[in-house]
C-alpha positions in Angstrom: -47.0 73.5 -43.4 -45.9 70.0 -44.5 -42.7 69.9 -42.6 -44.8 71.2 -39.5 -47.4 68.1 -39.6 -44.5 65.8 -40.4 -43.0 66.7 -37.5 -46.6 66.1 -35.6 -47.0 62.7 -37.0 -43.0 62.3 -36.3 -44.4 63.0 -32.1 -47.4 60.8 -32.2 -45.5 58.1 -33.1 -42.6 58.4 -30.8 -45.5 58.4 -28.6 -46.9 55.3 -29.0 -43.7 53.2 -29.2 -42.5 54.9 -25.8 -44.7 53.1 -23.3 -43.8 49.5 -25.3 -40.0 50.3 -24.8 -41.0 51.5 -20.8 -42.6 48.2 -20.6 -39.5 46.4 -22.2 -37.3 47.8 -19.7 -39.1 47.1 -16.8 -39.5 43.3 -18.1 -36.1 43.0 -19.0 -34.8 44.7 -15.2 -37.3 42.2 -13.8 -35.6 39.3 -15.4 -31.9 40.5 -14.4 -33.6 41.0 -10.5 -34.3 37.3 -11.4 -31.2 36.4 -13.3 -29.9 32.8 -11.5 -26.1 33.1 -10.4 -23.8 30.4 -11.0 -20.7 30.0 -8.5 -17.9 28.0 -9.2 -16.0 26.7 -5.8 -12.4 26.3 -5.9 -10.9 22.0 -5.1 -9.5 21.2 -1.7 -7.5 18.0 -0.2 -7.5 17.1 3.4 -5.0 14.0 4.9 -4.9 12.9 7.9 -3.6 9.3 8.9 -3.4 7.5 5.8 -6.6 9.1 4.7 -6.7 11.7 2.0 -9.6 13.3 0.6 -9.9 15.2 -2.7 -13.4 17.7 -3.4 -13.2 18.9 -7.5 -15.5 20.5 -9.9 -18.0 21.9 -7.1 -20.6 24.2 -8.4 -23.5 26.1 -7.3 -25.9 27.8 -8.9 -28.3 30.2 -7.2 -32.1 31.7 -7.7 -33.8 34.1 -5.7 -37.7 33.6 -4.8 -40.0 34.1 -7.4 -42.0 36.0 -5.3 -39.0 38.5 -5.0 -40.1 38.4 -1.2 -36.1 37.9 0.0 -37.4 34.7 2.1 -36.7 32.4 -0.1 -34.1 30.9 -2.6 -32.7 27.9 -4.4 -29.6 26.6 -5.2 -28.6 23.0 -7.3 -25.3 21.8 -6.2 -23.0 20.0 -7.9 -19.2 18.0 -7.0 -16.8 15.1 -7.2 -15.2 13.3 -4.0 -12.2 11.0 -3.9 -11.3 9.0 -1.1 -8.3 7.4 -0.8 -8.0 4.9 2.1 -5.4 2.4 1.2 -4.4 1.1 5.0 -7.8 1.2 6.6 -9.1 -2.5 7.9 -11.6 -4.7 6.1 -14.6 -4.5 7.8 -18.5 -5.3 7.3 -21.2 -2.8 7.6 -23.5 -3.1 11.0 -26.1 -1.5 13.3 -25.7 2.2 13.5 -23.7 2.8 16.4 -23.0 6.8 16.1 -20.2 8.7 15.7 -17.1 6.7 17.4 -14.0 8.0 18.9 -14.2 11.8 20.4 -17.6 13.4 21.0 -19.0 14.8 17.6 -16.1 16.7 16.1 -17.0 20.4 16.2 -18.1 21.1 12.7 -19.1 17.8 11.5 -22.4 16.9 12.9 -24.1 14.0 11.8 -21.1 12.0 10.7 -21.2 8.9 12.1 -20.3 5.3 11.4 -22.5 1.5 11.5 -19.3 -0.2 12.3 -18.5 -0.8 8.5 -14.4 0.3 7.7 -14.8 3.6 7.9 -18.3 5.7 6.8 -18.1 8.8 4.4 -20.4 11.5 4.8 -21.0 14.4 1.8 -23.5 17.5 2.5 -23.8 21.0 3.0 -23.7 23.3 6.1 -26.5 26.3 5.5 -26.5 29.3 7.5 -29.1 32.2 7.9 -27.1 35.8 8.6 -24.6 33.5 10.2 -21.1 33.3 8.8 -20.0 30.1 8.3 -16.2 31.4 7.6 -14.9 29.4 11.5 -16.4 26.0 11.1 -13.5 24.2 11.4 -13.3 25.5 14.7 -16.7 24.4 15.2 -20.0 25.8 15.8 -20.3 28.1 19.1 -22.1 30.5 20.9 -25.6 31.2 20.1 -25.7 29.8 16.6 -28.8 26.7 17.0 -27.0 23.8 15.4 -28.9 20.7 15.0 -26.9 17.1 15.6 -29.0 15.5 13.2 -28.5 16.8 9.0 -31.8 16.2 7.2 -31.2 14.0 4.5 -31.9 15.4 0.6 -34.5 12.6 -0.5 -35.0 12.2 -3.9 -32.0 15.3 -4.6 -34.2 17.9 -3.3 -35.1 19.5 0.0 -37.1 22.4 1.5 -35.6 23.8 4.1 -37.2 26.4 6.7 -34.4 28.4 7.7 -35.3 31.4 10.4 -32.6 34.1 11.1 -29.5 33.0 13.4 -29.5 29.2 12.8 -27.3 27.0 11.1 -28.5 23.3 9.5 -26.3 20.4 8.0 -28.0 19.1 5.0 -27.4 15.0 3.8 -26.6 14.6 0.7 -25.0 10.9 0.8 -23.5 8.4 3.5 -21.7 5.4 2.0 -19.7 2.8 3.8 -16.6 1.8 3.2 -15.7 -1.9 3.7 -12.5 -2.5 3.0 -9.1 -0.2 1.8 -9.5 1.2 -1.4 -9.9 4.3 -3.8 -13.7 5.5 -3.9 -15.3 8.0 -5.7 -18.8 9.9 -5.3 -20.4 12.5 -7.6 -23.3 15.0 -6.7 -24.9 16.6 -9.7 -27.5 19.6 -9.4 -29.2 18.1 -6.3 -31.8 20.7 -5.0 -31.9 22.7 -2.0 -34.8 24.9 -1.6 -34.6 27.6 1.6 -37.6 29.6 2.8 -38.0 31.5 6.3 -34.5 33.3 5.7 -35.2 37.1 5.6 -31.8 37.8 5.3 -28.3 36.6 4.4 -28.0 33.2 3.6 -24.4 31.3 3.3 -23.6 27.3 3.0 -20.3 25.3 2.8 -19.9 21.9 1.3 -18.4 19.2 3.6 -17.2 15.4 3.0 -16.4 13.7 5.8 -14.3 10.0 6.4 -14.6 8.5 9.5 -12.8 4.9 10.3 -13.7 2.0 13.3 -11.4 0.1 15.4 -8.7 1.1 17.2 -6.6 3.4 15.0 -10.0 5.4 15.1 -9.4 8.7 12.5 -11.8 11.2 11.5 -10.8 13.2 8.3 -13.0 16.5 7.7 -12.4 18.7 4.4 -15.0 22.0 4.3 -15.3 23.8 0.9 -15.4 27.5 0.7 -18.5 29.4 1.9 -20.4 30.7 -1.5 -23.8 33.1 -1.0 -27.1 31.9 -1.1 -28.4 34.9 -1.3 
């Protein structure tokens, strides 16, 4: 009779602890769903006329919605740049005249130069269910690039993002005045996307355009990484 209500009172309380552990899974499989991912992007070098630029230590590190709607996500970004510009002529910043030389250089919207040396450009291209894999051969077909990137005031920016379109995001433009090594480092700035029911992929780009008549424009892309 004892071992009988032992094993009773064994039940009840197996019971009771089941629905705490039930609800311990489900919080802990709705943190993972939640979990951030953290990417870490290989270097690159691009030269080209004297000009060689180096991209190292570039991160990214991901988080869905909060509203686990698949709309939106964020992502901090982080990287180093190195330009090296030895030969290029000394020459003061002025009035924004627009990207010089060739029309826009497919892939590279935005980059453009105030007359200074040469002007270096750093930001991200974002694509909704777009695959940004052929940008170096430029942006074609029915893919809605916009000539203008937004610029990432204050290290963060929200950006609506519906299905099919591509945006370039600003993270810095700096002139360069005179030949020289230069160095510029992006840590954690925040890109928030919403509208994006879908796939979303972006690429890290610097850019180093020069003036004058030994015009060069130098383009290094990193490698695509999901934004969910």
């Amino acid at each position: 009779m004892s071992t009988s209500t032992g094993a009773v009172k064994r039940l009840a309380a197996l019971a009771a602890v089941l629905p705490a552990v039930v609800a311990a899974i489900a919080a802990g499989s709705t943190a993972l769903a939640h979990a951030d991912t953290f990417v870490r992007l290989p270097n690159g070098t691009a030269k080209s006329g004297g000009i060689t630029i180096i991209k190292t230590g570039e991160s990214a590190r991901v988080a869905p919605s909060i509203a686990a709607n698949g709309a939106g996500r964020s992502a901090w970004l982080s990287g180093k740049a190195k330009i090296l510009a030895p030969h290029i002529d000394k020459q003061e910043a002025g009035p924004n005249n627009g990207p010089r030389g060739e029309d826009a250089m497919p892939g590279s919207n935005g980059a453009s130069t105030t007359g200074a040396a040469a002007s270096l450009t750093v930001g991200y291209v974002v694509g909704c269910q777009v695959n940004l894999g052929n940008l170096d051969a430029g942006i074609t077909g029915s893919l809605e690039s916009l000539a203008n990137p937004l610029p990432m005031a204050g290290g963060t920016l929200s950006l609506p993002l519906s299905p099919g379109r591509v945006q370039y995001v600003l993270i810095e433009k700096k002139q360069l005045e005179e030949p020289g090594t230069y160095y510029f480092n992006w840590d954690r700035a925040q890109l928030e996307i919403g509208g994006c029911a879908g796939h979303a992929q972006a690429r890290s780009f610097v850019i180093v355009e020069t003036t004058g008549d030994n015009h060069q424009k130098v383009s290094l892309f990193g490698k695509r990484f999901s934004v969910g």
